[in-house]
Every structure is written in structure tokens, then in C-alpha cells.
C-alpha positions in Angstrom: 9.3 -15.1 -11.0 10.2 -17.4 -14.0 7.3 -18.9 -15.3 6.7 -22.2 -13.9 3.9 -24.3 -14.2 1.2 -24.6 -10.7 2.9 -28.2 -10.6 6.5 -27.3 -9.9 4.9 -24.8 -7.5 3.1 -27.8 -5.6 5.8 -30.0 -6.2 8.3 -27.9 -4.0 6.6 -28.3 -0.9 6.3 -32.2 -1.4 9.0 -34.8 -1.5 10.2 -34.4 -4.7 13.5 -35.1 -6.2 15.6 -32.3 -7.7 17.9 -32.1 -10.4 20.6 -29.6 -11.7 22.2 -29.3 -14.9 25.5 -27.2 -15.6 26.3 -27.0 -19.5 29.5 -25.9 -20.8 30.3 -23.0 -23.8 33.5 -23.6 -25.2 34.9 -20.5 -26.9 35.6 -22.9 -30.3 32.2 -23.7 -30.4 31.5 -27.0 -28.5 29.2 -27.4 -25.8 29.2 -30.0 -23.0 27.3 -31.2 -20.4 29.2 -31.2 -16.6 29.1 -33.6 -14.4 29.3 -31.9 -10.9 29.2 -32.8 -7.2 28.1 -29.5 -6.1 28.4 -25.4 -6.0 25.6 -22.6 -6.0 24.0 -19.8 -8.1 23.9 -16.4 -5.4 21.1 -14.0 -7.2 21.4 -10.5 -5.6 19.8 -7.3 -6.5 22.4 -5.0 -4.5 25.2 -6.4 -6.8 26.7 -4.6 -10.0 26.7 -8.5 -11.3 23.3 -9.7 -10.2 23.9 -13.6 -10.4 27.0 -15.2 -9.8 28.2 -19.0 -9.8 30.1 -21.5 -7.8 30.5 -25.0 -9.5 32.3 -28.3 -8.1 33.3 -31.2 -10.1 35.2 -34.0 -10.2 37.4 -34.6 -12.8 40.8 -33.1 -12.1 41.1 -32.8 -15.9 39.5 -29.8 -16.2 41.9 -27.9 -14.6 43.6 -25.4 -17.3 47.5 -25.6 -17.7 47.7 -23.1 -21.0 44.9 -21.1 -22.4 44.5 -24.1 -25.1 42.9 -26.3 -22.6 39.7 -27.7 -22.4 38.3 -25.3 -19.5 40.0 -22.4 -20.3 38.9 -19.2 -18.6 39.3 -17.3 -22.1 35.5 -16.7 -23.7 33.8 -19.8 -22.2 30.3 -19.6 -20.3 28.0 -21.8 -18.1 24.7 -22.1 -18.1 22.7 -24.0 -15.0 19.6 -25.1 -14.7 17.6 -26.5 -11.5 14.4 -28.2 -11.4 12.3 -31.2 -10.2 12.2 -34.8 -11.6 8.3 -35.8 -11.5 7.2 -39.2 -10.4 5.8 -39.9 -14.4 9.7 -39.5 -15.0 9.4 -36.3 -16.9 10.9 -33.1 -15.8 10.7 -29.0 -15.3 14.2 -27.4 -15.6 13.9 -23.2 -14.9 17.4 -21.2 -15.8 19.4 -19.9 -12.9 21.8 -17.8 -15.1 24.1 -17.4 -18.2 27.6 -17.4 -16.7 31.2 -15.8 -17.9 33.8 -18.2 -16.2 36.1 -16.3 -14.5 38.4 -18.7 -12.7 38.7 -22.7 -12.6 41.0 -24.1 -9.8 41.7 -27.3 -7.9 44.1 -29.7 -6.1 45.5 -31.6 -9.5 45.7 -34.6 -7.8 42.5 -34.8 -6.0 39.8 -32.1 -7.0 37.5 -31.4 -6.7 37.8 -28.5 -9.7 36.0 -25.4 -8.4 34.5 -23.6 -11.6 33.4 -19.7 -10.8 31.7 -17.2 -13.2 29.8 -14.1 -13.3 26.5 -13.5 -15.1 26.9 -11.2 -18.1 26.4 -7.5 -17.1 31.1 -8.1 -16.0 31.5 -8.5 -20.1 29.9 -5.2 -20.2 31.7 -3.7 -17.4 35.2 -4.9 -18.3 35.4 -3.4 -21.8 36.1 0.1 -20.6 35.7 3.5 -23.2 38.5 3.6 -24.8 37.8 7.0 -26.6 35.1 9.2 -24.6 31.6 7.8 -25.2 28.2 10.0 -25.5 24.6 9.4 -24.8 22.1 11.2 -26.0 18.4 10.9 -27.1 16.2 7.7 -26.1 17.5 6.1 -22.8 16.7 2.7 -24.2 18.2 2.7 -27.4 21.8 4.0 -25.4 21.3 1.1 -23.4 20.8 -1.2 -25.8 23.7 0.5 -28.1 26.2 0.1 -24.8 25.3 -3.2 -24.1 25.4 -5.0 -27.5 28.8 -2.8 -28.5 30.1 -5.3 -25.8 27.4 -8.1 -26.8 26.7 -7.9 -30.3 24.1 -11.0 -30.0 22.6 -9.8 -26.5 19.0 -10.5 -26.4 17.7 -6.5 -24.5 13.4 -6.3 -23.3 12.7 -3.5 -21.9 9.7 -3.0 -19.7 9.5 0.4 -20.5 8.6 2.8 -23.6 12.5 4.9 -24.0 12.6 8.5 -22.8 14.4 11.0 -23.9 17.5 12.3 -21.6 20.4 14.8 -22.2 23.6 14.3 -23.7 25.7 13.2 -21.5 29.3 12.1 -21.8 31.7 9.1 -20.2 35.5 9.6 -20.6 38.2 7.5 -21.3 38.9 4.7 -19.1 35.1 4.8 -17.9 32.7 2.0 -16.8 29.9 1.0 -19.8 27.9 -0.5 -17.0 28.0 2.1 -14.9 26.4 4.6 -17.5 23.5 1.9 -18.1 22.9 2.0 -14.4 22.7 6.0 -14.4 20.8 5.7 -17.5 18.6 3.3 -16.3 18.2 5.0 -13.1 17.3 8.6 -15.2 14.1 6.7 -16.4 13.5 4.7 -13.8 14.2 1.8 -14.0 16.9 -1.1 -13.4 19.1 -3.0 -15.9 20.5 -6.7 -15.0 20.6 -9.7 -16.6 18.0 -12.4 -15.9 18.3 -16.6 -15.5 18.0 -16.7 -19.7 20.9 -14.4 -20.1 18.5 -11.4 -21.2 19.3 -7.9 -20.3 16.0 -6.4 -18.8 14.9 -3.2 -18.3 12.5 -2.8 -15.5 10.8 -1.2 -13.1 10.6 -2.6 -9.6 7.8 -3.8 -8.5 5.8 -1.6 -6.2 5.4 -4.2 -2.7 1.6 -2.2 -1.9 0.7 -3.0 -5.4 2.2 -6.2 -6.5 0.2 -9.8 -6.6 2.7 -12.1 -4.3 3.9 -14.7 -6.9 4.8 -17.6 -4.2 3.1 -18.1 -0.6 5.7 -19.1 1.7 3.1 -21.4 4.4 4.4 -23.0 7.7 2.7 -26.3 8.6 1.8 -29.6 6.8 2.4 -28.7 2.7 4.0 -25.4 3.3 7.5 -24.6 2.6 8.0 -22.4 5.1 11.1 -23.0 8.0 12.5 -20.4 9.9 12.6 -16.5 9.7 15.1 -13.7 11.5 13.1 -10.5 11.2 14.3 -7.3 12.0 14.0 -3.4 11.9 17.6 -1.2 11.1 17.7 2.5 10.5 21.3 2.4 8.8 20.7 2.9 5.2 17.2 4.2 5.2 15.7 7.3 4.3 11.9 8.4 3.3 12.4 11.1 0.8 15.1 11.5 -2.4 15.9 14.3 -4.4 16.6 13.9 -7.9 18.6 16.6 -9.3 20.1 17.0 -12.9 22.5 20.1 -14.1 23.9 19.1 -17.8 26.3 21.8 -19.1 25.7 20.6 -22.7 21.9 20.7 -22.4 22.0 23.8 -20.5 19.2 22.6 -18.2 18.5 22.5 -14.5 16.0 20.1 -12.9 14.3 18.6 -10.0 12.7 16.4 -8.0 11.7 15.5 -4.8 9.5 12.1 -3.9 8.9 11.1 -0.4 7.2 8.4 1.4 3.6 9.6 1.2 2.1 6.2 2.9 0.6 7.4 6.0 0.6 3.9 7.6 4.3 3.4 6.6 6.7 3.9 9.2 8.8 6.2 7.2 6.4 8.4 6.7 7.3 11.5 6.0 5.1 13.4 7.9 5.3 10.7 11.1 7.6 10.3 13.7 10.2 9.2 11.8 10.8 12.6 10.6 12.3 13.5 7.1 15.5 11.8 6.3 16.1 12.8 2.3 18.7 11.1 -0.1 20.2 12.8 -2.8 20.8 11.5 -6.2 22.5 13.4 -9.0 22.8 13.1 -12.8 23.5 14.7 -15.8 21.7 13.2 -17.4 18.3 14.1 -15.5 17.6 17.2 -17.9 13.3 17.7 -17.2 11.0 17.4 -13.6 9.7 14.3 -15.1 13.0 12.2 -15.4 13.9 13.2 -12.2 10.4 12.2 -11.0 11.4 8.6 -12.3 14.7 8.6 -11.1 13.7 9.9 -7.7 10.6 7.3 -7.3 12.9 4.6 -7.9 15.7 5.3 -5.7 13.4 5.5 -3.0 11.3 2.1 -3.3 15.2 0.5 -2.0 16.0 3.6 0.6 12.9 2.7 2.6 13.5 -0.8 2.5 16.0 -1.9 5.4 13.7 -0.4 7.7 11.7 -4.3 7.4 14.1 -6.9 6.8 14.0 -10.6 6.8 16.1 -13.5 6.4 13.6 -16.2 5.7 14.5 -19.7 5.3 12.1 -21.8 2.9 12.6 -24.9 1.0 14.4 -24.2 -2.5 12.5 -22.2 -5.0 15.1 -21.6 -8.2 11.9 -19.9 -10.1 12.3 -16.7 -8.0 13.8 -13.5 -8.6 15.4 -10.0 -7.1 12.0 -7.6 -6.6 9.6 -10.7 -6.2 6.6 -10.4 -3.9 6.0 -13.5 -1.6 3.5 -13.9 0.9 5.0 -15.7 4.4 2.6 -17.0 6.8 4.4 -17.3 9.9 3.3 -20.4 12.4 1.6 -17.8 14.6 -0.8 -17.6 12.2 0.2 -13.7 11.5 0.9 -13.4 7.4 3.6 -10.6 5.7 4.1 -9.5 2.4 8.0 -9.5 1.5 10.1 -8.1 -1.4 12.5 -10.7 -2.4 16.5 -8.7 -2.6 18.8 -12.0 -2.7 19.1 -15.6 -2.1 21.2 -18.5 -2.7 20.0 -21.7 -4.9 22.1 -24.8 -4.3 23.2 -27.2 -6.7 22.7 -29.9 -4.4 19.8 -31.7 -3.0 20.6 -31.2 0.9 21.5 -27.2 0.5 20.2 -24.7 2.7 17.9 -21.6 0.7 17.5 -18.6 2.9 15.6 -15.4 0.9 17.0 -12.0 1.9 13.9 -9.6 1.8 14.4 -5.6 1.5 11.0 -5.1 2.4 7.3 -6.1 4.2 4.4 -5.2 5.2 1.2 -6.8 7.0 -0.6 -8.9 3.9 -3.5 -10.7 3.7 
């Protein structure tokens, strides 16, 4: 979760009032502040572009007639903010996301201007090889060489000390992001951009092991409102296997992790039986990577098996892979993985978390 003082936390379940703010990136330099009437910021961890936007405003102005214009699609970016407006008068802004702006459109003579953009890993993604492209070496420092060849400025933390992994090469015409993801995934770990427009490197967070970072309470001061819960089998499986074959390495490797949580109901030696993924590389060249790769793979094939759509009041602090503890008005309490959710840039919008995972929690 962003950091956020315990105040905003509090403040979120009282009567508060909350404010947006959409600021505008020309591509010649100037930056504005947008007055708007409405839109969103969807965060989703299943996406290839984690955060995307959705901005309405007013002034029919805005709309673009040449690339010239003031809201031209070519090289500007948003940036959007939500927060709370204290009753002192001061206020706690937390980033929702750095934004390309992709399309603007509108009725000219009415509005309102609708103002759409995608958070930064799409630069990435669009500048395609154009001569074949190799990785070899530390994970991290390809990564960071692939992302800031289309991002000389990007801001990279990685979680996680580099590993070494085989050369491996993308051809022509090929997708940069798509080798960070492999990459990334050959270490294990995932790469997105967060709310500050920071390309992070990460593990996800283990639900048995992670400290919930937002109780989600029904009754008097909670935020809690309603929850769909449900159980699928489509999509899940309790055991991957992480192979690797690189023809420039010479190498063969291996892996296979499974669901070793004997109270878990994809156990692999329960009732559930074995149900195995497979995941290939080449640039898995040693046990160990594949180990990695394996471990996190699996930690999103179990997950369908608990899902939850839980409704709360608006938290914009939150983030894909959170832990948050929901106490349902039964009095029964669940620990849920946080996979996606929808902040609005209004004060009446609904907030529903998407969770990709849960267990009983204290």
C-alpha cells in the first residue's frame, strides 16, 4: 500500500470529504492543472498496462483538431491524485498513476471531453526491436537497460538483488515488455509501474505470510459494504513446472513447485489431485531460476480457487498484491490478496476490490 499516514486510514471510514487532482504534461514543457467532472483510475494486476485512466471534463476546448493543439495525444501525460480534505483545511493527496494519453474525444459542441491514457509500461511496449535484441547476464540490469532505452529518465527499484540468466535473444519486430515480463518472471519476480510512475521489481507478497495493510470492518466505523464470494476451478492449478532449454547457453533445467500447504484446498497431495502448469523460458538456464520462476507462477495459479468481489468505501492508497483483512458482519474474518479495483474520480463512485485469493485470518 502507498504510504499513508494512520489518519487518512481513520479518515476513510468517517465522513470526510474527498478530493482529486488531474495535472496535465504538455509535450513542450508546460504543465496544467485540469478541471474535471469525472472519470476513473482501474489498477489491475492481470493487465500488461497495470493502471489505466478515464478523465471527463468540461471544456470542449480541449478537444484536438491538429497535433499542434493544446491536448494533443502526441507525448503528453496525466498524472492523478486522490485524497481527503481534513476538517483543519489541510490535505493528504496519494498518486493513482503516471499516465500516457492515448486518446481525447468529445461532442464539440457540448462535451464533456473524455481524456484516456495508459500508465507507462505501453511506452515500453510500443517501441518494438527494430534490429534483434539480446539479454544476457544480471536480470536487473536488462530490465533496467530495456526499460530506460524506451525511458531514458525512468525512475527502476528493484526489490530484489539481480541474478544471472542466459543469453537470450528477441527478434525483430518483438515486444520490449514482453521480454521484461519473461525476465522478470526467470527471477521471480514482477515488473509494473506503480502510482509514482516507478517501474518496480517485486516479488509478490506471500498471503500466509504477509501483515494485512488495511482491515476492511463491517458495522459502526468500518468500511466494509458488501462481498460476492466464490470458489471456480477454471484457471487453477496446484503445481508448475519451470523449464528452461537455451541453445546459446547449452543448458537444460528444471523445476517443479507445488502447493505443499496441507490445509490448502489445492493441496497437492489432497483431494484436489495434481493439476500442474507449465512455464517455459530460455532464459531459465539453472534449478534455481526455475525455482523462482516456478514459485511465482504458482502464488496466481492457485488463486481463483478463493475469489471475492468486495465492495468497501474508497481506498486510493491500495495496490495489486495487497493483503487486507475483511471482517464480514457474521462476525467470521478472511484474509484477501488484493488483484484489481477501480478508484473513482468522483465523490459518489462505487470501489469494489477484486481479490485473487483468501484464507481464514485472524
Amino acid at each position: 500500500m502507498y504510504p499513508v499516514s494512520a489518519r487518512f486510514l481513520q479518515t476513510l471510514a468517517e465522513s470526510h470529504t474527498p478530493i482529486t487532482e488531474v495535472t496535465l504534461f504538455l509535450a513542450n514543457g508546460k504543465v496544467e492543472t485540469l478541471e474535471h467532472i469525472g472519470g476513473s483510475v482501474s489498477v489491475d494486476r492481470g493487465s500488461q498496462t497495470r493502471r489505466t485512466c478515464s478523465v471527463q471534463v468540461a471544456d470542449v476546448n480541449l478537444i484536438p483538431r491538429n497535433p499542434a493543439d493544446k491536448l494533443a495525444t502526441y507525448g503528453a501525460q496525466l498524472r492523478i491524485a486522490r485524497g481527503v480534505r481534513y476538517s483543519d483545511g489541510t490535505r493528504e493527496l496519494v498518486p493513482l498513476g503516471v499516465f500516457r494519453v492515448d486518446e481525447v474525444s468529445g461532442d464539440v459542441d457540448t462535451g464533456p471531453v473524455t481524456i484516456a491514457g495508459k500508465s507507462l509500461e505501453v511506452v515500453v511496449a510500443d517501441d518494438k526491436f527494430t534490429a534483434p535484441w539480446r539479454a544476457t547476464g544480471n536480470a536487473v540490469t536488462s530490465i533496467t537497460s530495456l526499460i530506460q532505452r524506451s525511458i531514458p529518465a525512468a525512475q527502476i527499484a528493484p526489490s530484489v538483488a539481480g541474478a544471472t540468466v542466459g543469453p537470450r535473444t528477441w527478434d525483430v519486430e518483438g515486444d520490449p515488455w514482453a521480454a521484461i515480463v519473461e525476465l522478470g518472471a526467470a527471477i521471480g519476480v514482477e515488473v509494473y509501474c506503480d502510482a509514482d510512475g516507478t517501474f518496480r521489481l517485486a516479488e509478490l507478497p506471500d498471503l500466509l505470510a504477509a501483515t494485512p495493510v488495511w482491515d476492511v470492518a463491517s458495522g459502526e466505523g468500518g468500511v466494509y459494504v458488501s462481498a460476492n464470494r466464490g470458489m471456480s476451478l477454471d484457471g487453477v492449478y496446484n503445481g508448475v513446472l519451470a523449464r528452461g532449454e537455451n541453445a546459446e547457453a547449452g543448458t537444460v533445467a528444471s523445476a517443479l513447485v507445488v502447493d505443499t500447504d496441507p490445509g490448502s484446498p489445492t493441496y497437492w497431495s489432497g483431494p484436489f489431485g495434481h493439476r500442474p502448469y507449465f512455464y517455459t523460458s530460455a532464459a531459465l538456464t539453472t534449478s534455481g531460476q526455475c525455482t523462482a520462476a516456478a514459485t511465482l507462477k504458482l502464488r496466481a495459479m492457485q488463486a481463483p480457487n478463493a475469489s471475492a468481489d468486495i465492495s468497501t468505501l474508497p481506498n486510493p492508497a491500495l495496490e495489486p498484491g495487497d493483503v487486507i483483512r475483511v471482517s464480514y458482519p457474521n462476525g467470521t474474518r478472511e484474509l484477501h490478496q488484493v488483484a484489481s479495483f477501480t478508484v473513482p474520480l468522483d465523490a459518489g463512485g462505487a470501489f469494489t476490490l477484486q481479490t485473487i485469493s483468501a484464507k481464514e485470518g485472524s
